[in-house]
C-alpha positions in Angstrom: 0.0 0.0 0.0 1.1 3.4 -1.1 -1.0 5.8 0.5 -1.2 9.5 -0.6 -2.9 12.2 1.4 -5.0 15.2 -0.2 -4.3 18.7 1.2 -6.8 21.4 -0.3 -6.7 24.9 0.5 -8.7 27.6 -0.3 -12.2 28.0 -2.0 -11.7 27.5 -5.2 -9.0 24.5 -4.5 -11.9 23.0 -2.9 -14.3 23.1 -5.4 -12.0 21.2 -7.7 -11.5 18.7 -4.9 -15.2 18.5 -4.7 -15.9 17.5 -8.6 -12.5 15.0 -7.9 -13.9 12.9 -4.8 -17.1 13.0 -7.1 -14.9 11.3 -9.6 -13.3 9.0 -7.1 -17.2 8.1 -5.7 -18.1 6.9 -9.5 -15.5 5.0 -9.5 -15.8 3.1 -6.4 -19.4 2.5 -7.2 -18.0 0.7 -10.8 -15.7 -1.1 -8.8 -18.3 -3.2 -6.9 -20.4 -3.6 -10.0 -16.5 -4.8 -11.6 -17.0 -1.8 -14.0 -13.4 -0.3 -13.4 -10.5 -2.6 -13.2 -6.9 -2.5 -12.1 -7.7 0.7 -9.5 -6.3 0.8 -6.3 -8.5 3.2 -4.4 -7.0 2.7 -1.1 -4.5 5.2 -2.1 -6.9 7.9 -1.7 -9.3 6.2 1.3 -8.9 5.2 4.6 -11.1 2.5 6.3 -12.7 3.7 9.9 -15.7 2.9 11.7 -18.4 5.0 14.0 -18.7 5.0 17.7 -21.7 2.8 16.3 -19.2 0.0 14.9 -20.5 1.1 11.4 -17.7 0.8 9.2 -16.7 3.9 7.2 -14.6 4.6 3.8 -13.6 8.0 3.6 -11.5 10.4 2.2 -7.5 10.9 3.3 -8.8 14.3 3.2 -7.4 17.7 5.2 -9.1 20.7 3.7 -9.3 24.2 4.6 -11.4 27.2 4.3 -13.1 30.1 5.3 -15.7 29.9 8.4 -18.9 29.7 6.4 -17.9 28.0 3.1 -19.5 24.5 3.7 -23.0 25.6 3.3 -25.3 23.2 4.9 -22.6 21.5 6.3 -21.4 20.6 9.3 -18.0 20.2 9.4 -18.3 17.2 11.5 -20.0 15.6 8.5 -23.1 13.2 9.2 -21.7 10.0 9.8 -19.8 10.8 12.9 -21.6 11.6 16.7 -17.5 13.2 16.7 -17.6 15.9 19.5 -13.7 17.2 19.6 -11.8 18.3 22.0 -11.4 22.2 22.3 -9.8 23.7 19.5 -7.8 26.4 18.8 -10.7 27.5 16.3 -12.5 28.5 19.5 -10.1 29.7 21.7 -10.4 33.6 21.9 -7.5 35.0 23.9 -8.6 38.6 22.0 -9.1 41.1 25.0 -10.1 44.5 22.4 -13.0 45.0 20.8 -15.2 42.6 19.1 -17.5 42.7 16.1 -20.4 39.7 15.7 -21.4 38.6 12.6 -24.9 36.4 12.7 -25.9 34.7 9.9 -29.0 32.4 9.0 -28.6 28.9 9.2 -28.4 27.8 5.3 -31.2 25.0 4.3 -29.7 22.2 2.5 -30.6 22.1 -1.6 -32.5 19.6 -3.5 -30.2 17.7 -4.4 -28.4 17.1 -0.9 -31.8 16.6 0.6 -31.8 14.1 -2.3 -28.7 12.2 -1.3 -30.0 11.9 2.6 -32.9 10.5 1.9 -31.0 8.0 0.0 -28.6 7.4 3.1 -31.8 7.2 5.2 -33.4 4.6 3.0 -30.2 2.5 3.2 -29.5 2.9 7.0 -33.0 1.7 7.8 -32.7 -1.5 5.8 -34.4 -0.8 2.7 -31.9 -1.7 -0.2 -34.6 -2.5 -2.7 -33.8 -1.1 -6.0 -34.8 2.8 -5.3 -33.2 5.4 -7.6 -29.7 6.1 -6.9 -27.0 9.0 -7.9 -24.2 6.6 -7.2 -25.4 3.7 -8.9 -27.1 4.9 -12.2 -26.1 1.6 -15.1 -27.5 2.7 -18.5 -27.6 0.2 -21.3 -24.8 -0.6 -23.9 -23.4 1.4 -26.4 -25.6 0.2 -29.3 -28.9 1.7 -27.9 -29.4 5.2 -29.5 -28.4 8.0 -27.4 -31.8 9.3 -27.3 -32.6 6.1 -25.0 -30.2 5.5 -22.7 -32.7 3.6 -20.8 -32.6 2.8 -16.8 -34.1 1.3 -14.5 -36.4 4.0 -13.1 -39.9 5.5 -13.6 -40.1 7.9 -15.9 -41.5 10.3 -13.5 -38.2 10.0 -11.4 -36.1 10.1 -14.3 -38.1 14.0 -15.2 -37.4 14.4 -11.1 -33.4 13.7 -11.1 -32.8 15.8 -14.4 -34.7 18.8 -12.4 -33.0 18.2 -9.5 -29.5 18.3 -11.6 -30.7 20.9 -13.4 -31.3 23.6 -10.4 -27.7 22.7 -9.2 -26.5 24.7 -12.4 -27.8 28.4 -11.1 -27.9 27.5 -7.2 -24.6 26.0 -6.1 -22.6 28.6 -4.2 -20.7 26.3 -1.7 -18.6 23.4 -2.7 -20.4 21.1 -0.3 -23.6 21.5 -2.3 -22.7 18.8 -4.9 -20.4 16.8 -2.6 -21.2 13.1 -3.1 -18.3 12.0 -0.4 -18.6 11.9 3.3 -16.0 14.1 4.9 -14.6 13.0 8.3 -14.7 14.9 11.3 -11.2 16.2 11.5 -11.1 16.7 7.7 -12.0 20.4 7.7 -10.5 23.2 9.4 -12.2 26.4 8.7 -9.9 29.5 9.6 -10.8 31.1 12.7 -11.8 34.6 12.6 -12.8 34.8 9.2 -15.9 34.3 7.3 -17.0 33.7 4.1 -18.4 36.0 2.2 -17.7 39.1 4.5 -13.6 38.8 5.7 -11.6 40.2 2.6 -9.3 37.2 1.1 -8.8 38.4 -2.3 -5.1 39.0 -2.1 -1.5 37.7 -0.8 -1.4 39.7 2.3 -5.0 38.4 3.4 -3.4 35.1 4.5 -0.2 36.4 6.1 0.2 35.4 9.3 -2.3 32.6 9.9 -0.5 30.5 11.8 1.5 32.6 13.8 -0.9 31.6 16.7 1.0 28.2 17.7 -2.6 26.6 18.9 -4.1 27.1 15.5 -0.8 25.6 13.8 -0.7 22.9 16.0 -4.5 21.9 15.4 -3.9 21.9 11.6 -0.7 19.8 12.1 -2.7 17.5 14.7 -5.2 16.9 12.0 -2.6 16.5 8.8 -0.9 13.5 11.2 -3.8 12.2 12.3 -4.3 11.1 7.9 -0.6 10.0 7.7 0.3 8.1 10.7 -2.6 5.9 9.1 -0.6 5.0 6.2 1.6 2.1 5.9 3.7 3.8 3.0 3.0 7.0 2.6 4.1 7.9 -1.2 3.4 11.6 -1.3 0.9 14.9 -0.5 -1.1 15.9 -3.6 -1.8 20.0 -2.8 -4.7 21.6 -4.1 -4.4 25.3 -3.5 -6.5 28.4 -4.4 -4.0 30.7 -5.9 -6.7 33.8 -6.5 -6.0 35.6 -2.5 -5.0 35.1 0.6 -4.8 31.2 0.4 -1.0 31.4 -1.6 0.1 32.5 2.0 -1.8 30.5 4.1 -0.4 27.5 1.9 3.2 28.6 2.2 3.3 29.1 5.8 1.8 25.7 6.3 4.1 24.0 3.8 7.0 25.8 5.9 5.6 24.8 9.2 5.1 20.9 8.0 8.7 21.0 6.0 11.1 19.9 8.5 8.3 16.7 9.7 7.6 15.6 5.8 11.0 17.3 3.8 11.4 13.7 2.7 7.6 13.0 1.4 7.2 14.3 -2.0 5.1 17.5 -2.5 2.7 18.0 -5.6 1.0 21.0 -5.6 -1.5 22.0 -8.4 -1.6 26.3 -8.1 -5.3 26.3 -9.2 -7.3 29.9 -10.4 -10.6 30.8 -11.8 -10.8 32.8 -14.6 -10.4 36.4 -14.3 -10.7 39.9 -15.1 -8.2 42.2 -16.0 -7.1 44.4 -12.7 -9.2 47.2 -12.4 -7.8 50.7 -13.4 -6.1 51.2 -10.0 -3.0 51.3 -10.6 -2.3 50.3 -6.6 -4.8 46.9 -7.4 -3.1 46.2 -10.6 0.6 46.1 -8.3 -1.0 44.1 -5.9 -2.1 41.5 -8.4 0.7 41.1 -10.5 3.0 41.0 -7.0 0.8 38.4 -5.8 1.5 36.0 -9.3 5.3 36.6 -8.3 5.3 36.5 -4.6 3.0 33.1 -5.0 5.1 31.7 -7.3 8.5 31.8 -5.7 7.3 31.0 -2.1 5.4 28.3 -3.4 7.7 26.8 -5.9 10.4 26.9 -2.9 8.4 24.5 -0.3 6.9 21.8 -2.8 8.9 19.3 -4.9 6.7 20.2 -7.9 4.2 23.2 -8.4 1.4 22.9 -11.8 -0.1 26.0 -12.2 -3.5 25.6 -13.6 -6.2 28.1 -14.4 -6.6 29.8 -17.6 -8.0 33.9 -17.9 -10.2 32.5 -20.3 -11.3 29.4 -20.2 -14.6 29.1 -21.9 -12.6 30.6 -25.3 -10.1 28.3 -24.8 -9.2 25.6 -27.1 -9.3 23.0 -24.1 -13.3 23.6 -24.0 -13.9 23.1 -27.8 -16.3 20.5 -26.9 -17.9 22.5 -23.7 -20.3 24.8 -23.2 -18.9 26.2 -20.1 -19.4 29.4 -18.1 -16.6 31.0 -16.8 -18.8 33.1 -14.4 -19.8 29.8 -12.7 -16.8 27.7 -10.7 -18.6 25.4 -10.2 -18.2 24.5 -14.2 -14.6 25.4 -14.4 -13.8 23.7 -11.2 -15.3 20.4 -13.2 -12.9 20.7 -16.1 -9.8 21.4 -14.1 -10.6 18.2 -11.7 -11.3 16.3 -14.9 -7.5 16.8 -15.7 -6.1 16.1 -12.5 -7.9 13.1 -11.8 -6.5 11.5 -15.1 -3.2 13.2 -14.4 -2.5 11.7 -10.6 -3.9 8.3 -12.1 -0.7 6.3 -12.2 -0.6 6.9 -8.6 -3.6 4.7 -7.6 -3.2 2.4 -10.7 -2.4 -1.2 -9.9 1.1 -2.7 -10.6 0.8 -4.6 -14.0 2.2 -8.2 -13.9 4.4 -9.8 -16.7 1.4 -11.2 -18.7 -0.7 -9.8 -21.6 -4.3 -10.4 -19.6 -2.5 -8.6 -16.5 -1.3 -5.5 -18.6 -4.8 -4.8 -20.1 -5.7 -3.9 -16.7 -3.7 -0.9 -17.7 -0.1 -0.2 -17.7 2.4 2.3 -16.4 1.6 2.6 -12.9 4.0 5.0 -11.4 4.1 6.4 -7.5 4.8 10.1 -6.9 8.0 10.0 -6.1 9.1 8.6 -9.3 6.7 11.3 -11.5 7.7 14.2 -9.5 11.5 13.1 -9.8 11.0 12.6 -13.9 9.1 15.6 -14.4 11.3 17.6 -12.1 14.2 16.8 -14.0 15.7 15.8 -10.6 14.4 19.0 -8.9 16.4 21.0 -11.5 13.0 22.3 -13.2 10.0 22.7 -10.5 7.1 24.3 -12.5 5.9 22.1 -14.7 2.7 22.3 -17.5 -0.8 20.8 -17.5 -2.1 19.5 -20.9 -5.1 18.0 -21.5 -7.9 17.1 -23.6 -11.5 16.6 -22.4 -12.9 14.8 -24.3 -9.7 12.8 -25.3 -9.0 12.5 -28.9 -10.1 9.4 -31.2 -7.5 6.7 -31.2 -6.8 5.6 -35.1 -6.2 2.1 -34.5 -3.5 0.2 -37.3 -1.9 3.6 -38.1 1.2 3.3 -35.6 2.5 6.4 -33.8 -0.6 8.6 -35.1 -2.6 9.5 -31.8 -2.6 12.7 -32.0 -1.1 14.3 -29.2 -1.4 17.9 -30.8 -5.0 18.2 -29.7 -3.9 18.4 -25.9 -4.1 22.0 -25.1 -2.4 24.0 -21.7 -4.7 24.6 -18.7 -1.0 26.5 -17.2 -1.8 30.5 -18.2 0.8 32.6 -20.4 2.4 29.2 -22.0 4.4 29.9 -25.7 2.8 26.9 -27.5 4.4 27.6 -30.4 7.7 27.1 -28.6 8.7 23.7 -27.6 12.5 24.0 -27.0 13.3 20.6 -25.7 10.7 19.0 -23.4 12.9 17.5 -20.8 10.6 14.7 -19.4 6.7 14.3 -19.5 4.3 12.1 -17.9 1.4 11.2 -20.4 -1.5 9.4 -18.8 -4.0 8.3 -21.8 -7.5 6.8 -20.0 -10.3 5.0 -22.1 -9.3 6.1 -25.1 -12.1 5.1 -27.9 -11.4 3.9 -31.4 -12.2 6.4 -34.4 -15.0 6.3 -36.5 -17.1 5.0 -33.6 -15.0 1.7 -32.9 -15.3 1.6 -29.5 -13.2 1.2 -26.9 -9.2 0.4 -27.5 -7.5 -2.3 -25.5 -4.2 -0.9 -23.8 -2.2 -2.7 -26.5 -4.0 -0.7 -29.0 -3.3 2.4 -27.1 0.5 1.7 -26.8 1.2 1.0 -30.9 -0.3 4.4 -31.9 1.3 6.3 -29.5 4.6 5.7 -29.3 5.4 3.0 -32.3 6.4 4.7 -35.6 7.9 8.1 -36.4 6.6 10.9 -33.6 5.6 13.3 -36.7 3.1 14.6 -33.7 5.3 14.9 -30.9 6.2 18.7 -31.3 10.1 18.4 -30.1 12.1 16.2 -28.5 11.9 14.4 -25.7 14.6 12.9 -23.3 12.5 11.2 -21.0 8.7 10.0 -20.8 6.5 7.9 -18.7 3.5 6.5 -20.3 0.4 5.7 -17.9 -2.7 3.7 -20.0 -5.8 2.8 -18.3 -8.6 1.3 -20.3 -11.2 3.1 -18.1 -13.1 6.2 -18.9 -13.5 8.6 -16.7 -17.2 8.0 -15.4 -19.5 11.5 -15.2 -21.0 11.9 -11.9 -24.2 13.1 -12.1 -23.8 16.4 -10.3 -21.4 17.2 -12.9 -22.1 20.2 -14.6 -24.2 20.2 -18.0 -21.2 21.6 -20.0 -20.7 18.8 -22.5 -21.6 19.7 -26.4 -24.3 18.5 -28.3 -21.7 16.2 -30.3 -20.3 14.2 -27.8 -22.0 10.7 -27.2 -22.9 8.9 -24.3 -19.5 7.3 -24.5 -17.8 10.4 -24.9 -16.8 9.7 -28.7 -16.6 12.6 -30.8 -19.6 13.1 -33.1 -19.4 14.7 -36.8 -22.9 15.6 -36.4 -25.3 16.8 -33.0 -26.9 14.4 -31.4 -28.5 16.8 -29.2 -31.1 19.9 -30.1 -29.3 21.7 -27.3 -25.8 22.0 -25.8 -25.1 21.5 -21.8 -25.4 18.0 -20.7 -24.1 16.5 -18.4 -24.0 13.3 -15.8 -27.7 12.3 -16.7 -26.2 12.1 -21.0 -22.9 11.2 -20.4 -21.6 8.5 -19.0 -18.2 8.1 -19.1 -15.3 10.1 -21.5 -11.9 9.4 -22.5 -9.2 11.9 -21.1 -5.6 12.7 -22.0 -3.3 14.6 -20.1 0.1 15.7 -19.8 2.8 16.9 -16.8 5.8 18.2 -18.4 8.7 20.6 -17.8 9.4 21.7 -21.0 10.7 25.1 -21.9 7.0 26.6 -23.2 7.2 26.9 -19.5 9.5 30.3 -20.5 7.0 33.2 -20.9 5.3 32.3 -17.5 8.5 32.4 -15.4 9.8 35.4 -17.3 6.5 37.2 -16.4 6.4 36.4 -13.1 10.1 37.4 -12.8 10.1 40.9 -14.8 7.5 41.9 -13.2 8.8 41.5 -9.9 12.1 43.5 -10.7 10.0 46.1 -12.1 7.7 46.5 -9.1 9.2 44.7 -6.1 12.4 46.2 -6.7 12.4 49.6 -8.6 12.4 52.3 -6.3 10.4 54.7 -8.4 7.5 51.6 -7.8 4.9 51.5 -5.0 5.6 47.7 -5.2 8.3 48.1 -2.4 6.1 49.6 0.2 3.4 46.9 -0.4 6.1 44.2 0.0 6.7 46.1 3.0 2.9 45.9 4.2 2.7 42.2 3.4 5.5 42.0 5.6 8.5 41.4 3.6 11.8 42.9 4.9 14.3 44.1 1.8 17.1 40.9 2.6 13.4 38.6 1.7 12.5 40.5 -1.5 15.8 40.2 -2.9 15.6 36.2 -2.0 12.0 36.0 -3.5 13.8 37.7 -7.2 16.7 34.9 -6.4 14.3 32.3 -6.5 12.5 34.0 -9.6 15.4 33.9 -11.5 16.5 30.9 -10.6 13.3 29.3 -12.1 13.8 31.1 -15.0 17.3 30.2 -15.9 16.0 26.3 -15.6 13.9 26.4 -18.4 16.7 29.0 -21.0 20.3 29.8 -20.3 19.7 32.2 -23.0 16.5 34.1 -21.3 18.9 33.4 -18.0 22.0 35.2 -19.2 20.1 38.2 -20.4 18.5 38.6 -17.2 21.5 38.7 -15.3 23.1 41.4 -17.8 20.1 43.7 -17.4 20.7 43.8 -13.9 
């Protein structure tokens, strides 16, 4: 057992990790039914049980937020009578003034009233064949998409889509369309602050979090309570929200926990919505573009590998080609980002595959994180990597060797040179239910490993030095509070269509069942134009005297000796991926 341990941080971070555990509840419903093979899902889950002797299956979960942001949520979650000790969440040692904040308890939506009723059913003994979210089985592939028949009344089919439906213009917490139950010491919500009324739109927001040694200590208490579980611990995956104060509160903690875990390997995904341009403040425009570079090189500095994920525009990007999605709403571009990182970490809860041809088309190229984060790192000599993907993932076109057409995987990292390659230094490619072109199905693992690396790489776009290939024959299964963002062309199956099968676009988990997905982790030098950014800009504003950028260094706390580190660190980033881009920096010094 390899176990790894999700840390998610921030609002936004968490609504990513919401649509993931969704992800990982589809799949552990398939497994039962034998659906998805060669999964270990034990990487991500740890077995408990109730006061009650009820055995639970949960996630390996820390995850932290704002006072307020679970909704109609308790923090304890529902399966746990879990009264905790004191914590340092409630301990007020403040002897000044005090301002109270009340706020109406929040009534749980349709669909969570949905799911408990469900739980009820079951926990009373009633396991006759009611409707279920997490156990939908349509028909096979050869019944028209129009009919993808189950095992329902029609009236509570017309029920579940309405139901689905209203979470599209309702959700506002990331708990509303949480399938998972959390346990008790899983969430930590920040003490004096709350959602919706404490600022946290910028860096200096989360300075200073953990300064109080009661409030570290809780959040360290809870982080070992997940690892001193694990037989084997392989690594933290980090979900932070990189859009305000939650850059800092993630740096402190990853400098607090260094010295315990510097020998566990670190992966942090640096995740954004989309934005808007700073407004025409020239002061707010500072802060922001400090906060990229400030972020980047604390960040960068604590974890063995950063991604940074989250495009300005998303729903104009080429990765949503197939999407209807809104980039006002998170809760639809939360769903495409944790689309990609659920294919991406896949090698790390993928099954070893034996010697023989039936144990490989369980899927091949299982990898821990260690060994990814050491390829993709270049040995730690490159530590920003890029996130490709493709959602759906491209048709496979079976007997033409080396012809899968890695082209159509487009960057979810922001301010990428795409038509710059340089020379990609390593990759990790994870390829998952890929389907045959011209409607041929699903392809077998071998079929998957001829076209993609057999025969001249006329598709590769430069050259490579190392790779790790991950192939899973399962899809991706779509939850069914997954967002209706898929296009009118995309099948059930999640095959591209010539033609709409579909008068309108935006469906979603109650059309779709499952969809191939390709991504890609690499550290190859297209990486250039982000570091350089982040590094320019800094000089210009952190360091130019004739900027305001020094004194709001100086307000975030920074003394001079730790700015001129943080441009160290910039630079050093940058030299990684050019010695050309690295020597002219240095002379314009």
């Amino acid at each position: 057992m390899r176990e790894v341990v999700t840390v998610q941080l921030g609002g936004f971070a968490n609504f990513v990790g919401a649509h993931f555990w969704n992800f990982q509840d589809e799949v552990l419903g398939s497994l039962e039914d034998g659906g998805q093979i060669g999964l270990d899902m034990d990487v991500l889950y740890r077995v408990g049980e109730t006061r009650q002797g009820i055995a639970t299956y949960m996630p390996r979960l820390l995850a932290l937020d704002l006072r307020g942001s679970l909704g109609a949520v308790r923090a304890a979650g529902s399966l746990y009578e879990y009264s905790p000790q004191l914590q340092s969440s409630s301990v007020n040692t403040w002897t000044g003034p005090t301002v109270v904040h009340r706020h109406e308890a929040i009534p749980k939506n349709d669909f969570l009233k949905y799911l408990d009723a469900e739980s009820e059913g079951w926990n009373a003994g009633d396991h006759s064949n009611q409707p279920s979210f997490s156990s939908i089985e349509f028909q096979s592939t050869n019944v028209p998409e129009s009919s993808r028949s189950r095992d329902i009344a029609p009236s509570e089919e017309t029920k579940e889509r309405s139901l689905v439906k209203s979470l599209d213009g309702s959700v506002e917490f990331w708990t509303d369309y949480l399938k998972a139950h959390l346990h008790p010491r899983s969430v930590y919500e920040l003490p004096n602050t709350f959602h919706g009324v404490t600022p946290f739109d910028n860096y200096s927001c989360g300075q200073g979090f953990f300064k109080e040694q009661e409030q570290l200590e809780e959040v360290e208490n809870r982080l070992r309570f997940f690892v001193e579980e694990c037989d084997h611990l392989q690594g933290f995956q980090f979900m932070v929200d990189n859009s305000g104060g939650f850059a800092a509160v993630a740096a402190d903690f990853l400098e607090a926990v260094g010295d315990e875990y510097n020998r566990t390997p670190h992966l942090l995904f640096s995740l954004r919505p989309p934005w808007s341009p700073p407004s025409a403040s020239h002061r707010d425009a500072v802060i922001a573009s400090l906060h990229e570079s400030v972020s980047l090189a604390r960040l960068s500095s604590l974890t063995n590998l950063l991604v940074p994920v989250g495009l300005q525009q998303l729903a104009s990007s080429q990765f949503s080609k197939y999407t209807c999605v809104n980039d006002s709403k998170i809760f639809h571009t939360s769903a495409l980002y944790a689309t990609a990182l659920n294919t991406i970490t896949l090698p790390f809860r993928m099954q070893v595959s034996g010697p023989t041809e039936a144990s490989q088309q369980k899927g091949v190229g299982s990898s821990d994180m260690s060994n990814t984060v050491r390829l993709v790192s270049c040995s730690q000599q490159k530590k920003i990597a890029l996130l490709e993907a493709a959602v759906p993932g491209p048709p496979l076109p079976v007997g033409t060797p080396g012809a899968f057409d890695l082209t159509s995987l487009s960057s979810l990292t922001p301010d990428v040179d795409q038509s710059y390659f340089g020379t990609q230094a390593a990759e990790a490619l994870v390829i998952q239910g890929a389907r045959i072109s011209g409607g041929g199905g699903s392809a077998s693992v071998a079929q998957v490993l001829e076209c993609t690396y057999t025969g001249k790489p006329a598709n590769r776009r430069g050259a490579i030095s190392y790779c790790q290939l991950s192939v899973s024959p399962n899809p991706v299964p779509i939850p069914v509070p997954f967002p209706c963002i898929f296009g009118p062309n995309i099948s059930a199956r999640g095959d591209i269509l010539p033609n709409s099968i579909a008068s309108v676009a935006g469906r979603g988990g109650l059309d779709i069942l499952s969809i191939p997905v390709a991504a890609r982790l690499t550290s190859r030098d297209s990486l250039l134009p982000y570091v350089k950014g982040r590094l320019m800009s800094f000089r210009k504003l952190g360091l130019s005297r004739a900027s305001i950028g020094g004194g709001v260094l100086e307000d975030w706390g920074f003394m001079k000796e730790e700015v001129q580190d943080l441009a160290e660190v910039l630079g050093n980033l940058a030299g990684a991926y050019s010695d050309r881009m690295h020597a002219s920096s240095t002379d314009s010094d």
